[in-house]
C-alpha positions in Angstrom: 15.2 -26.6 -9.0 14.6 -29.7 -7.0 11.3 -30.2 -4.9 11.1 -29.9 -1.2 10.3 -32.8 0.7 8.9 -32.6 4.0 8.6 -35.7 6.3 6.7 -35.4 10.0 5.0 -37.4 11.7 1.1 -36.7 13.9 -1.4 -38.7 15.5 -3.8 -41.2 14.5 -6.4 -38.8 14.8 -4.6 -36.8 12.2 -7.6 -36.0 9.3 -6.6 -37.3 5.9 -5.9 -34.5 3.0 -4.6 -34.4 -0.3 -3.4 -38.0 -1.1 -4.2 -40.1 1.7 -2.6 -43.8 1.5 -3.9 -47.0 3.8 -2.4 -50.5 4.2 -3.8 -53.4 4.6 -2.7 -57.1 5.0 -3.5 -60.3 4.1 -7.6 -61.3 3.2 -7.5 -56.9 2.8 -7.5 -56.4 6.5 -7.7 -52.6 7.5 -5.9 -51.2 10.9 -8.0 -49.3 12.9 -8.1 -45.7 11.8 -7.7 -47.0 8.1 -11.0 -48.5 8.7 -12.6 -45.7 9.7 -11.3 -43.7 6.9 -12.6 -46.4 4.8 -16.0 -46.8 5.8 -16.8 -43.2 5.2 -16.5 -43.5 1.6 -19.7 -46.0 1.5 -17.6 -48.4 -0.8 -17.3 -51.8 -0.4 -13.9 -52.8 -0.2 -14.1 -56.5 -1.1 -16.1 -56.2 -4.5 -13.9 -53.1 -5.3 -10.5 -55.1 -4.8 -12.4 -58.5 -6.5 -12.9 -55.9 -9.7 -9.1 -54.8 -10.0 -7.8 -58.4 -8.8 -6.0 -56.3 -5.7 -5.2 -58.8 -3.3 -3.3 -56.7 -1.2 0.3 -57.7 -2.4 3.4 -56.2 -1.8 3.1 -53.5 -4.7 0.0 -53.5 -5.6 -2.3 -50.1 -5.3 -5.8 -49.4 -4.9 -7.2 -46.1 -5.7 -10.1 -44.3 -5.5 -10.0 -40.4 -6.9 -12.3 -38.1 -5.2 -14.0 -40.7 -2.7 -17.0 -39.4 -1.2 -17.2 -38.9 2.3 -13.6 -38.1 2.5 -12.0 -34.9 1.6 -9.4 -36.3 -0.4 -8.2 -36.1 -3.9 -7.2 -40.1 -3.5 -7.2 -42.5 -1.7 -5.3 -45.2 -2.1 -5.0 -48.6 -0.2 -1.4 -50.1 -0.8 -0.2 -53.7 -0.1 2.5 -54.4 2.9 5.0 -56.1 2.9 4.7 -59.5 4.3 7.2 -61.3 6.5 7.7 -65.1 6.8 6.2 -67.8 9.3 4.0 -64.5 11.4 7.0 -62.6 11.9 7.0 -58.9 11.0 8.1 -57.5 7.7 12.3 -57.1 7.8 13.0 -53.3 7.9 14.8 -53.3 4.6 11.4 -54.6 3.0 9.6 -51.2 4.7 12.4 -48.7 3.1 11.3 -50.6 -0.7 7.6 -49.8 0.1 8.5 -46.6 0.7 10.3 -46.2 -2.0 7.6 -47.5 -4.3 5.0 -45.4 -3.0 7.5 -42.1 -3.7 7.5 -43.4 -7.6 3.8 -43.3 -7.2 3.4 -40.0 -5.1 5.3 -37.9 -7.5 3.9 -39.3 -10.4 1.0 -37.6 -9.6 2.4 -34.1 -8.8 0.5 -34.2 -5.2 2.0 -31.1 -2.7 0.4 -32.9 0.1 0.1 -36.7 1.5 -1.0 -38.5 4.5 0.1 -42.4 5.5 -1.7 -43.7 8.0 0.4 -46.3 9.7 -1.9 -47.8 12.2 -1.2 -51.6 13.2 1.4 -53.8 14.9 3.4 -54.1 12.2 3.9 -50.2 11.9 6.7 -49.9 14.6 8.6 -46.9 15.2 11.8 -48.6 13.4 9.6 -50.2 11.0 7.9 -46.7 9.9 11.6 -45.1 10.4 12.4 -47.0 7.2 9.4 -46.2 5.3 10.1 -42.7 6.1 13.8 -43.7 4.4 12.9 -45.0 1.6 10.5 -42.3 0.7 13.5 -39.6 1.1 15.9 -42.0 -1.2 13.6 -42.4 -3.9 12.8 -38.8 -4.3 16.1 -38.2 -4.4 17.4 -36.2 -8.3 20.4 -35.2 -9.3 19.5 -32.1 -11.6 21.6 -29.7 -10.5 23.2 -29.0 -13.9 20.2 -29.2 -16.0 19.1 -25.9 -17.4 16.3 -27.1 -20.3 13.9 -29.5 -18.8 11.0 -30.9 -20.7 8.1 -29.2 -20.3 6.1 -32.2 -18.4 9.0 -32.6 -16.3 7.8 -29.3 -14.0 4.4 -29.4 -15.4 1.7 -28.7 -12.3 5.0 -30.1 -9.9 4.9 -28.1 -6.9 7.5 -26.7 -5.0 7.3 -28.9 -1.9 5.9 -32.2 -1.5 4.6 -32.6 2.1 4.3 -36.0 3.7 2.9 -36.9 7.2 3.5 -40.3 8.6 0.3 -40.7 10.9 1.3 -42.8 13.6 0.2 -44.1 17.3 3.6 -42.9 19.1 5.1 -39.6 17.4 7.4 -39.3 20.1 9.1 -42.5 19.3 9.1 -42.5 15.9 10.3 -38.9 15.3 12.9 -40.5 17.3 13.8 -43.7 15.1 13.3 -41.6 12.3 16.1 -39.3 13.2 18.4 -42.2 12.9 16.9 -43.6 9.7 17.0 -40.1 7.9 20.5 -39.2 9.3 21.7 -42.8 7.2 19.3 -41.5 4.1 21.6 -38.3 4.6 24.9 -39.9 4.4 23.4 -42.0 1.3 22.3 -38.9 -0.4 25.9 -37.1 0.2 27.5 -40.4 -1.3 25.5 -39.6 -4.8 25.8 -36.5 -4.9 29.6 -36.5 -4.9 29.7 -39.4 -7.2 27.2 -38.1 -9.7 29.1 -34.5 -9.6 31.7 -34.2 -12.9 35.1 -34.6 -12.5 35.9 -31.0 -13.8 33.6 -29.7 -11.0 35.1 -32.2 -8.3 38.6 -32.9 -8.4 40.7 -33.6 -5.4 41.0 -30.5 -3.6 37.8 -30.3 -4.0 36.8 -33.3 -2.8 38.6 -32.4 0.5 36.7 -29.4 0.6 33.3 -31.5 0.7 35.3 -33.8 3.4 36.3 -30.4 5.5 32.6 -29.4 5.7 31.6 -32.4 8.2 33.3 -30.5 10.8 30.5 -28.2 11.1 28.7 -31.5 12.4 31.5 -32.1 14.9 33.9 -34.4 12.7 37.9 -33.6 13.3 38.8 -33.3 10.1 42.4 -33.4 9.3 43.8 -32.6 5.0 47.1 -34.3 4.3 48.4 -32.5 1.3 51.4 -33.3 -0.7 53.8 -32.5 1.0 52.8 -34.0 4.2 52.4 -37.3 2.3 55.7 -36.9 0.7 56.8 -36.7 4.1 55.1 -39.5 5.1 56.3 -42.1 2.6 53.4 -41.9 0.5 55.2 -43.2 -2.5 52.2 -45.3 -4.1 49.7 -43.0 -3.7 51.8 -39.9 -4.7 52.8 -42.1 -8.1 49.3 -42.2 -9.3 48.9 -38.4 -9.1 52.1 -37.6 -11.0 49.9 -37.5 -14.0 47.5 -35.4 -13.0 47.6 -31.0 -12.7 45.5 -31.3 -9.8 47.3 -32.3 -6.6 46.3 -35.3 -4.6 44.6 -34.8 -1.0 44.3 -37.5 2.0 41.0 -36.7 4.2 41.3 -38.0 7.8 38.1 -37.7 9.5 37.4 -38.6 13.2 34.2 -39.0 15.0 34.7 -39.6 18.7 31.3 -40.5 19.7 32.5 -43.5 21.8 34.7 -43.8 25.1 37.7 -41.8 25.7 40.5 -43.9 24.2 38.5 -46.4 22.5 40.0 -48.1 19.3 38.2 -47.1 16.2 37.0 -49.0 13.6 38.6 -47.4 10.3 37.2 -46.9 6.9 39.1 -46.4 4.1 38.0 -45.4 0.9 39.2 -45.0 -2.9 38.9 -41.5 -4.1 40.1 -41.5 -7.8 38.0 -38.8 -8.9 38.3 -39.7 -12.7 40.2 -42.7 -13.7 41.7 -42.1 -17.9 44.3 -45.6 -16.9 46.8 -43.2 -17.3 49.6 -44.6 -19.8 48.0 -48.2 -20.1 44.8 -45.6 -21.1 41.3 -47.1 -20.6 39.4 -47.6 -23.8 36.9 -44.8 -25.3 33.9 -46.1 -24.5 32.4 -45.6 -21.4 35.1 -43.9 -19.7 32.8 -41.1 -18.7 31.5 -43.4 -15.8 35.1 -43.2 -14.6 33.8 -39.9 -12.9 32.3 -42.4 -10.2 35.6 -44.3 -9.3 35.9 -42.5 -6.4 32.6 -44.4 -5.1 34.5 -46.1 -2.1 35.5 -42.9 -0.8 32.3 -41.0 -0.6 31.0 -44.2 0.7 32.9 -43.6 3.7 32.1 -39.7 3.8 28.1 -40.6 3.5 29.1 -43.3 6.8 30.7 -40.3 9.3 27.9 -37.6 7.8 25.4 -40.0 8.9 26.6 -41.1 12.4 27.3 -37.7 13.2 24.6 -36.5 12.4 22.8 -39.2 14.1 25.5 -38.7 17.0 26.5 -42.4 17.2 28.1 -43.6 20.4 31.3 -45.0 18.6 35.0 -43.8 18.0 35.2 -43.8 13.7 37.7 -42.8 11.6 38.0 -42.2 8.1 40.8 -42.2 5.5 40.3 -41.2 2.3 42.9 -40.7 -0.7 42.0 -37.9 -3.2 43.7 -38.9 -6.8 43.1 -38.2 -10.3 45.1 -40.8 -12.7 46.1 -38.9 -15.8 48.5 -39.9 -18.9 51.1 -36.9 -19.4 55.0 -36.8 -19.2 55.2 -36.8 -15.4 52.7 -39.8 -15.3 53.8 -43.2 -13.9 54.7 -45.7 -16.0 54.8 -49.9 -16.8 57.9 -50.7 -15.6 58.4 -48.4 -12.6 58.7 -49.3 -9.0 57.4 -47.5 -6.5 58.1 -47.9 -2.3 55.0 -47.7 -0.5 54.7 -45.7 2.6 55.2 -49.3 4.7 58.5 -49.5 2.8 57.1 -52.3 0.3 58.2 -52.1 -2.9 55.5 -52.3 -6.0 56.8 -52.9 -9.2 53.8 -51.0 -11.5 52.8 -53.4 -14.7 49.5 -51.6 -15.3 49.2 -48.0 -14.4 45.2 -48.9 -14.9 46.1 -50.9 -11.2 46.1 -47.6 -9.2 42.9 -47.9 -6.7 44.8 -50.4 -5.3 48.2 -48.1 -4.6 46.2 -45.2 -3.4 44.8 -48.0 -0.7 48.2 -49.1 0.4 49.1 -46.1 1.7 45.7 -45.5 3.1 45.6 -48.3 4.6 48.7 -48.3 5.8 48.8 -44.7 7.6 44.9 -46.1 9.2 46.7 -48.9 10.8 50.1 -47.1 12.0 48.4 -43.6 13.2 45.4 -44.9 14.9 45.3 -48.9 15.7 42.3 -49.4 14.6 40.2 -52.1 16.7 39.7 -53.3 12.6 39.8 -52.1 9.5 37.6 -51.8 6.3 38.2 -50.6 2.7 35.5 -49.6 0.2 36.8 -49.3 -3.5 35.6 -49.5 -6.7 38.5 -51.5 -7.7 38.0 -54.4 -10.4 36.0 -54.5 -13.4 36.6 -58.4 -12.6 33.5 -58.0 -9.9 31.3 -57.4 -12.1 32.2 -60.4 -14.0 31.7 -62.5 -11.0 29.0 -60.8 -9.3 27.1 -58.5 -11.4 25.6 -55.2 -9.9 23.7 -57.0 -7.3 26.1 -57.7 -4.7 29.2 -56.1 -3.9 32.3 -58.7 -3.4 33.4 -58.7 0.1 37.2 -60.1 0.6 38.6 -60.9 4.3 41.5 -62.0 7.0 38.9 -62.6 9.8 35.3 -64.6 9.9 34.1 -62.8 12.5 34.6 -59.2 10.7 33.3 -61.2 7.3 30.2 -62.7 9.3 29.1 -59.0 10.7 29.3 -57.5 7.4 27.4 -60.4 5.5 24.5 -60.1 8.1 24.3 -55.6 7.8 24.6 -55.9 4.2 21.4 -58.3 4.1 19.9 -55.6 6.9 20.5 -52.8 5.3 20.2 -53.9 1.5 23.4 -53.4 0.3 24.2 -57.1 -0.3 27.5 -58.6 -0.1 29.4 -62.1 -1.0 32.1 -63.6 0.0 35.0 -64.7 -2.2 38.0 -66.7 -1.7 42.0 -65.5 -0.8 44.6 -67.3 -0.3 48.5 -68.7 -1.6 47.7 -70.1 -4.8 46.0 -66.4 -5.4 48.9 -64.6 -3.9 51.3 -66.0 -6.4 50.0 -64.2 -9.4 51.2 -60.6 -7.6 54.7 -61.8 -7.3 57.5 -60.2 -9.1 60.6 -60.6 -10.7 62.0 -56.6 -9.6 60.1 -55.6 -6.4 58.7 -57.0 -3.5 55.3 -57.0 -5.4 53.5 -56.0 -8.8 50.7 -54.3 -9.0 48.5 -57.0 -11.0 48.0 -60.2 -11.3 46.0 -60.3 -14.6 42.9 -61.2 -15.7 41.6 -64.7 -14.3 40.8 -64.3 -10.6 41.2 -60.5 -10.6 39.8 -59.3 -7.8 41.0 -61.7 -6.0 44.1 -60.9 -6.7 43.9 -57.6 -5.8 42.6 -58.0 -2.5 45.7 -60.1 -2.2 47.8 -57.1 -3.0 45.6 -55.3 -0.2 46.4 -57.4 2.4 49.7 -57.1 1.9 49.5 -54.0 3.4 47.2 -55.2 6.6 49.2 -56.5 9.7 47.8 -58.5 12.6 44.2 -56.4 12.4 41.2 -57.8 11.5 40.5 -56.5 7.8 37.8 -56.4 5.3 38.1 -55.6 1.9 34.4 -54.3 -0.2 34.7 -54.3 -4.2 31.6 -52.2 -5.4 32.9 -51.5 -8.9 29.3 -52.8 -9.6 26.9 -51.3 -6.8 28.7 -47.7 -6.6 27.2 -46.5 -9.9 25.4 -47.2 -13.0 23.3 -50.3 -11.2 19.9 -51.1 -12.7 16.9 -48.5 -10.8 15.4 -50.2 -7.9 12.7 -49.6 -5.3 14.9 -46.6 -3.6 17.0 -45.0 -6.1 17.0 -43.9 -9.4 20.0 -42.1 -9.6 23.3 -42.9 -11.6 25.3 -43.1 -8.2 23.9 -45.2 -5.5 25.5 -44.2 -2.6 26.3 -48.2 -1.9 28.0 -48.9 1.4 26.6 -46.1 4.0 23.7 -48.1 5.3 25.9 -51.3 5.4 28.7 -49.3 7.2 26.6 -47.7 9.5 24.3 -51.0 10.3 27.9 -52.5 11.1 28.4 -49.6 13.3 24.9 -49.6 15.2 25.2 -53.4 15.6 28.6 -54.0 17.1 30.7 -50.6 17.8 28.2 -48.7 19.6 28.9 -48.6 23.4 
């Protein structure tokens, strides 16, 4: 069973307890109320830091066990972050210290803990993060474990308690509403794409979507037959495969003015991708349990703006698939008719993220005229090629749209880079039988299938995000450990805060 944590906030007069943590600056310079903390242990902090070579660097970590004067079991002096030319550290670097100082925390199977955030630099936003980063880092997925190793719950208690002493509680129980709400959404995301495929397939996944309208989210399930109805012919194709039916979730939040054009996500729900007939190779097609990344990226993203009640209209559109090889399945050699009449001549049933987002994306634009549009999908293994599992490749009709989602991805950390679209990339989709085929091969790959995407956009500004590399399986960093990542909800809802709010 997974340990409680607890995150409030008290005042600076707050008494220390348990493990109590202080920060200092450059040249080991104390706030306030650390400094009194400090001083009643008797112990000088200069010779103490000159013995360890702590010079108060991001990362670094004093500690003193059972200081006297203090009724503490540590007490520990961290580094801050720093930022550049005077100016305060960005917010993203405050959500890594706190994530760093939950590795620590729980390595040393504490129940209780004290962070005294006294200072300038300790803002309500800025200890909003902190308070983030310590949720997403504690964060396990364990659910189905039923042997653990013994040290793994040796002396770990039940609930880990964590106050965030602060100068205004008021206000930053307030920014840390926001800042948990988006750690909520993140943690939703990696849950759905760390569940297995026989536990979450896509009826199932439209059951997770149909519970966010307990948080006030019109939620709307398109199921088969509706979608038949509807023209869904590329989407439908991929199921054909597949016993399990596919799903569309629409979700709404209305948080905005009263007729309002939304911004609309769409995400790529393939809940376990085999290739169908062009079948995947052996290895490693266990991870294909994740390739429906894009689409609880875009659940996390309405969880955590309505849970944070975001004053913006949102909608999401999310196509529930599961590509299977059997004698229904779709084949090489087909063509399909998209539900905006397009034909797609199918070369590579392997190519089916991108048919499920063609209708998507379609049925976003045509139902609710979306001010723009934006599509999350873990689409090409090509983008991992060109960009690794740092930054997610970000593909677009309009600068401005681009330009917004380049500046929230370096916000929020979930980093994005532009690549190039045009004619000569266009080309390689043509075909000899149908208005289109469904891939373009391997050199320029996920180029070419965001050209196949916006084939499907019409005059509306569009962004495309490949996160084949971010959505799962990415090295551990400062915030997460965990298999899925739950890339794209703080990007999406920095996006949101920064331009769509009224």
């Amino acid at each position: 069973m997974s340990q409680e944590l607890l995150l409030t906030t008290a005042e600076l007069a707050a008494a220390p307890e348990g493990v109590t943590i202080l920060f200092c600056g450059p040249e080991l310079a104390l706030g306030q109320t650390a400094t009194a903390h400090w001083s009643r242990t008797g112990q000088a902090l200069d010779r103490l830091a000159a013995a360890i070579r702590f010079a108060g660097k991001p990362g670094q970590l004093l500690e003193l066990i059972a200081p006297a004067g203090l009724d503490v079991d540590r007490l520990w002096i961290s580094g801050a972050p720093a930022g550049s030319d005077g100016a305060a550290p960005p917010l993203a670097a405050r959500r890594e210290q706190g994530g760093a100082l939950m590795a620590r925390i729980m390595a040393s199977r504490t129940e209780k803990v004290v962070i005294v955030c006294d200072g300038a630099d300790h803002t309500p936003e800025a200890v909003a993060e902190l308070a983030a980063g310590l949720k997403l880092k504690h964060y396990r997925f364990d659910r189905y474990k039923t042997r653990r190793k013994p040290e793994d719950d040796a002396a770990e208690p039940d609930t880990l308690a964590i106050t965030l002493v602060v100068a205004d509680p008021k206000a930053t129980d307030k920014a840390m509403k926001r800042a948990l709400a988006v750690a909520e959404g993140v943690v939703f995301a990696r849950d759905l794409v760390n569940t297995p495929p026989n536990i979450l397939g896509p009826e199932e996944l439209a059951d997770a979507a149909t519970d966010l309208a307990g948080l006030g989210v019109d939620v709307d399930i398109l199921d088969h037959a509706r979608m038949e109805k509807l023209g869904m012919g590329a989407l439908l194709a991929v199921a054909r495969g597949s016993a399990r039916p596919a799903r569309m979730a629409v979700l709404s939040w209305n948080g905005g003015k009263t007729g309002e054009a939304p911004l609309a996500l769409v995400g790529k729900g393939v809940v376990f991708d085999t290739g169908g007939i062009s079948i995947k190779p052996a290895a490693s097609m266990e991870d294909m349990k994740g390739d429906m990344g894009g689409a609880a990226a875009v659940l996390g993203t309405i969880k955590a703006l309505a849970l944070r009640k975001a004053k913006a209209n949102v909608v999401g559109i999310c196509g529930f698939v599961e590509n299977m090889p059997d004698g229904n399945a779709y084949r090489p050699g087909d063509i399909v008719t998209s539900m905006s009449g397009q034909t797609i001549e199918i070369v590579n049933t392997d190519a089916e993220g991108r048919l499920v987002l063609a209708d998507a994306l379609w049925y976003a634009q045509d139902r609710f005229k979306p001010s723009a549009v934006i599509d999350l999908a873990t689409l090409t293994g090509a983008i991992l090629v060109a960009l690794g599992q740092d930054h997610a490749g970000l593909f677009s009709n309009d600068d401005a749209l681009a330009g917004r989602l380049a500046e929230a991805g370096a916000a929020s950390g979930d980093k994005l880079w532009r690549l190039p679209m045009g004619p000569a990339y266009d080309k390689l989709i043509e075909s000899r039988f149908a208005d289109m085929k469904n891939s373009g091969g391997r050199f320029g790959g996920s180029i070419s299938a965001a050209q196949f995407l916006k084939r499907f956009i019409t005059d509306t500004p569009w962004a495309h995000l490949d996160i084949a590399g971010t959505a799962f399986g990415s090295p551990a960093g400062e915030i997460n450990s965990s298999w899925g990542t739950g890339f794209g909800v703080a990007l999406l809802d920095r996006l949101v805060r920064d331009h769509y709010e009224g």
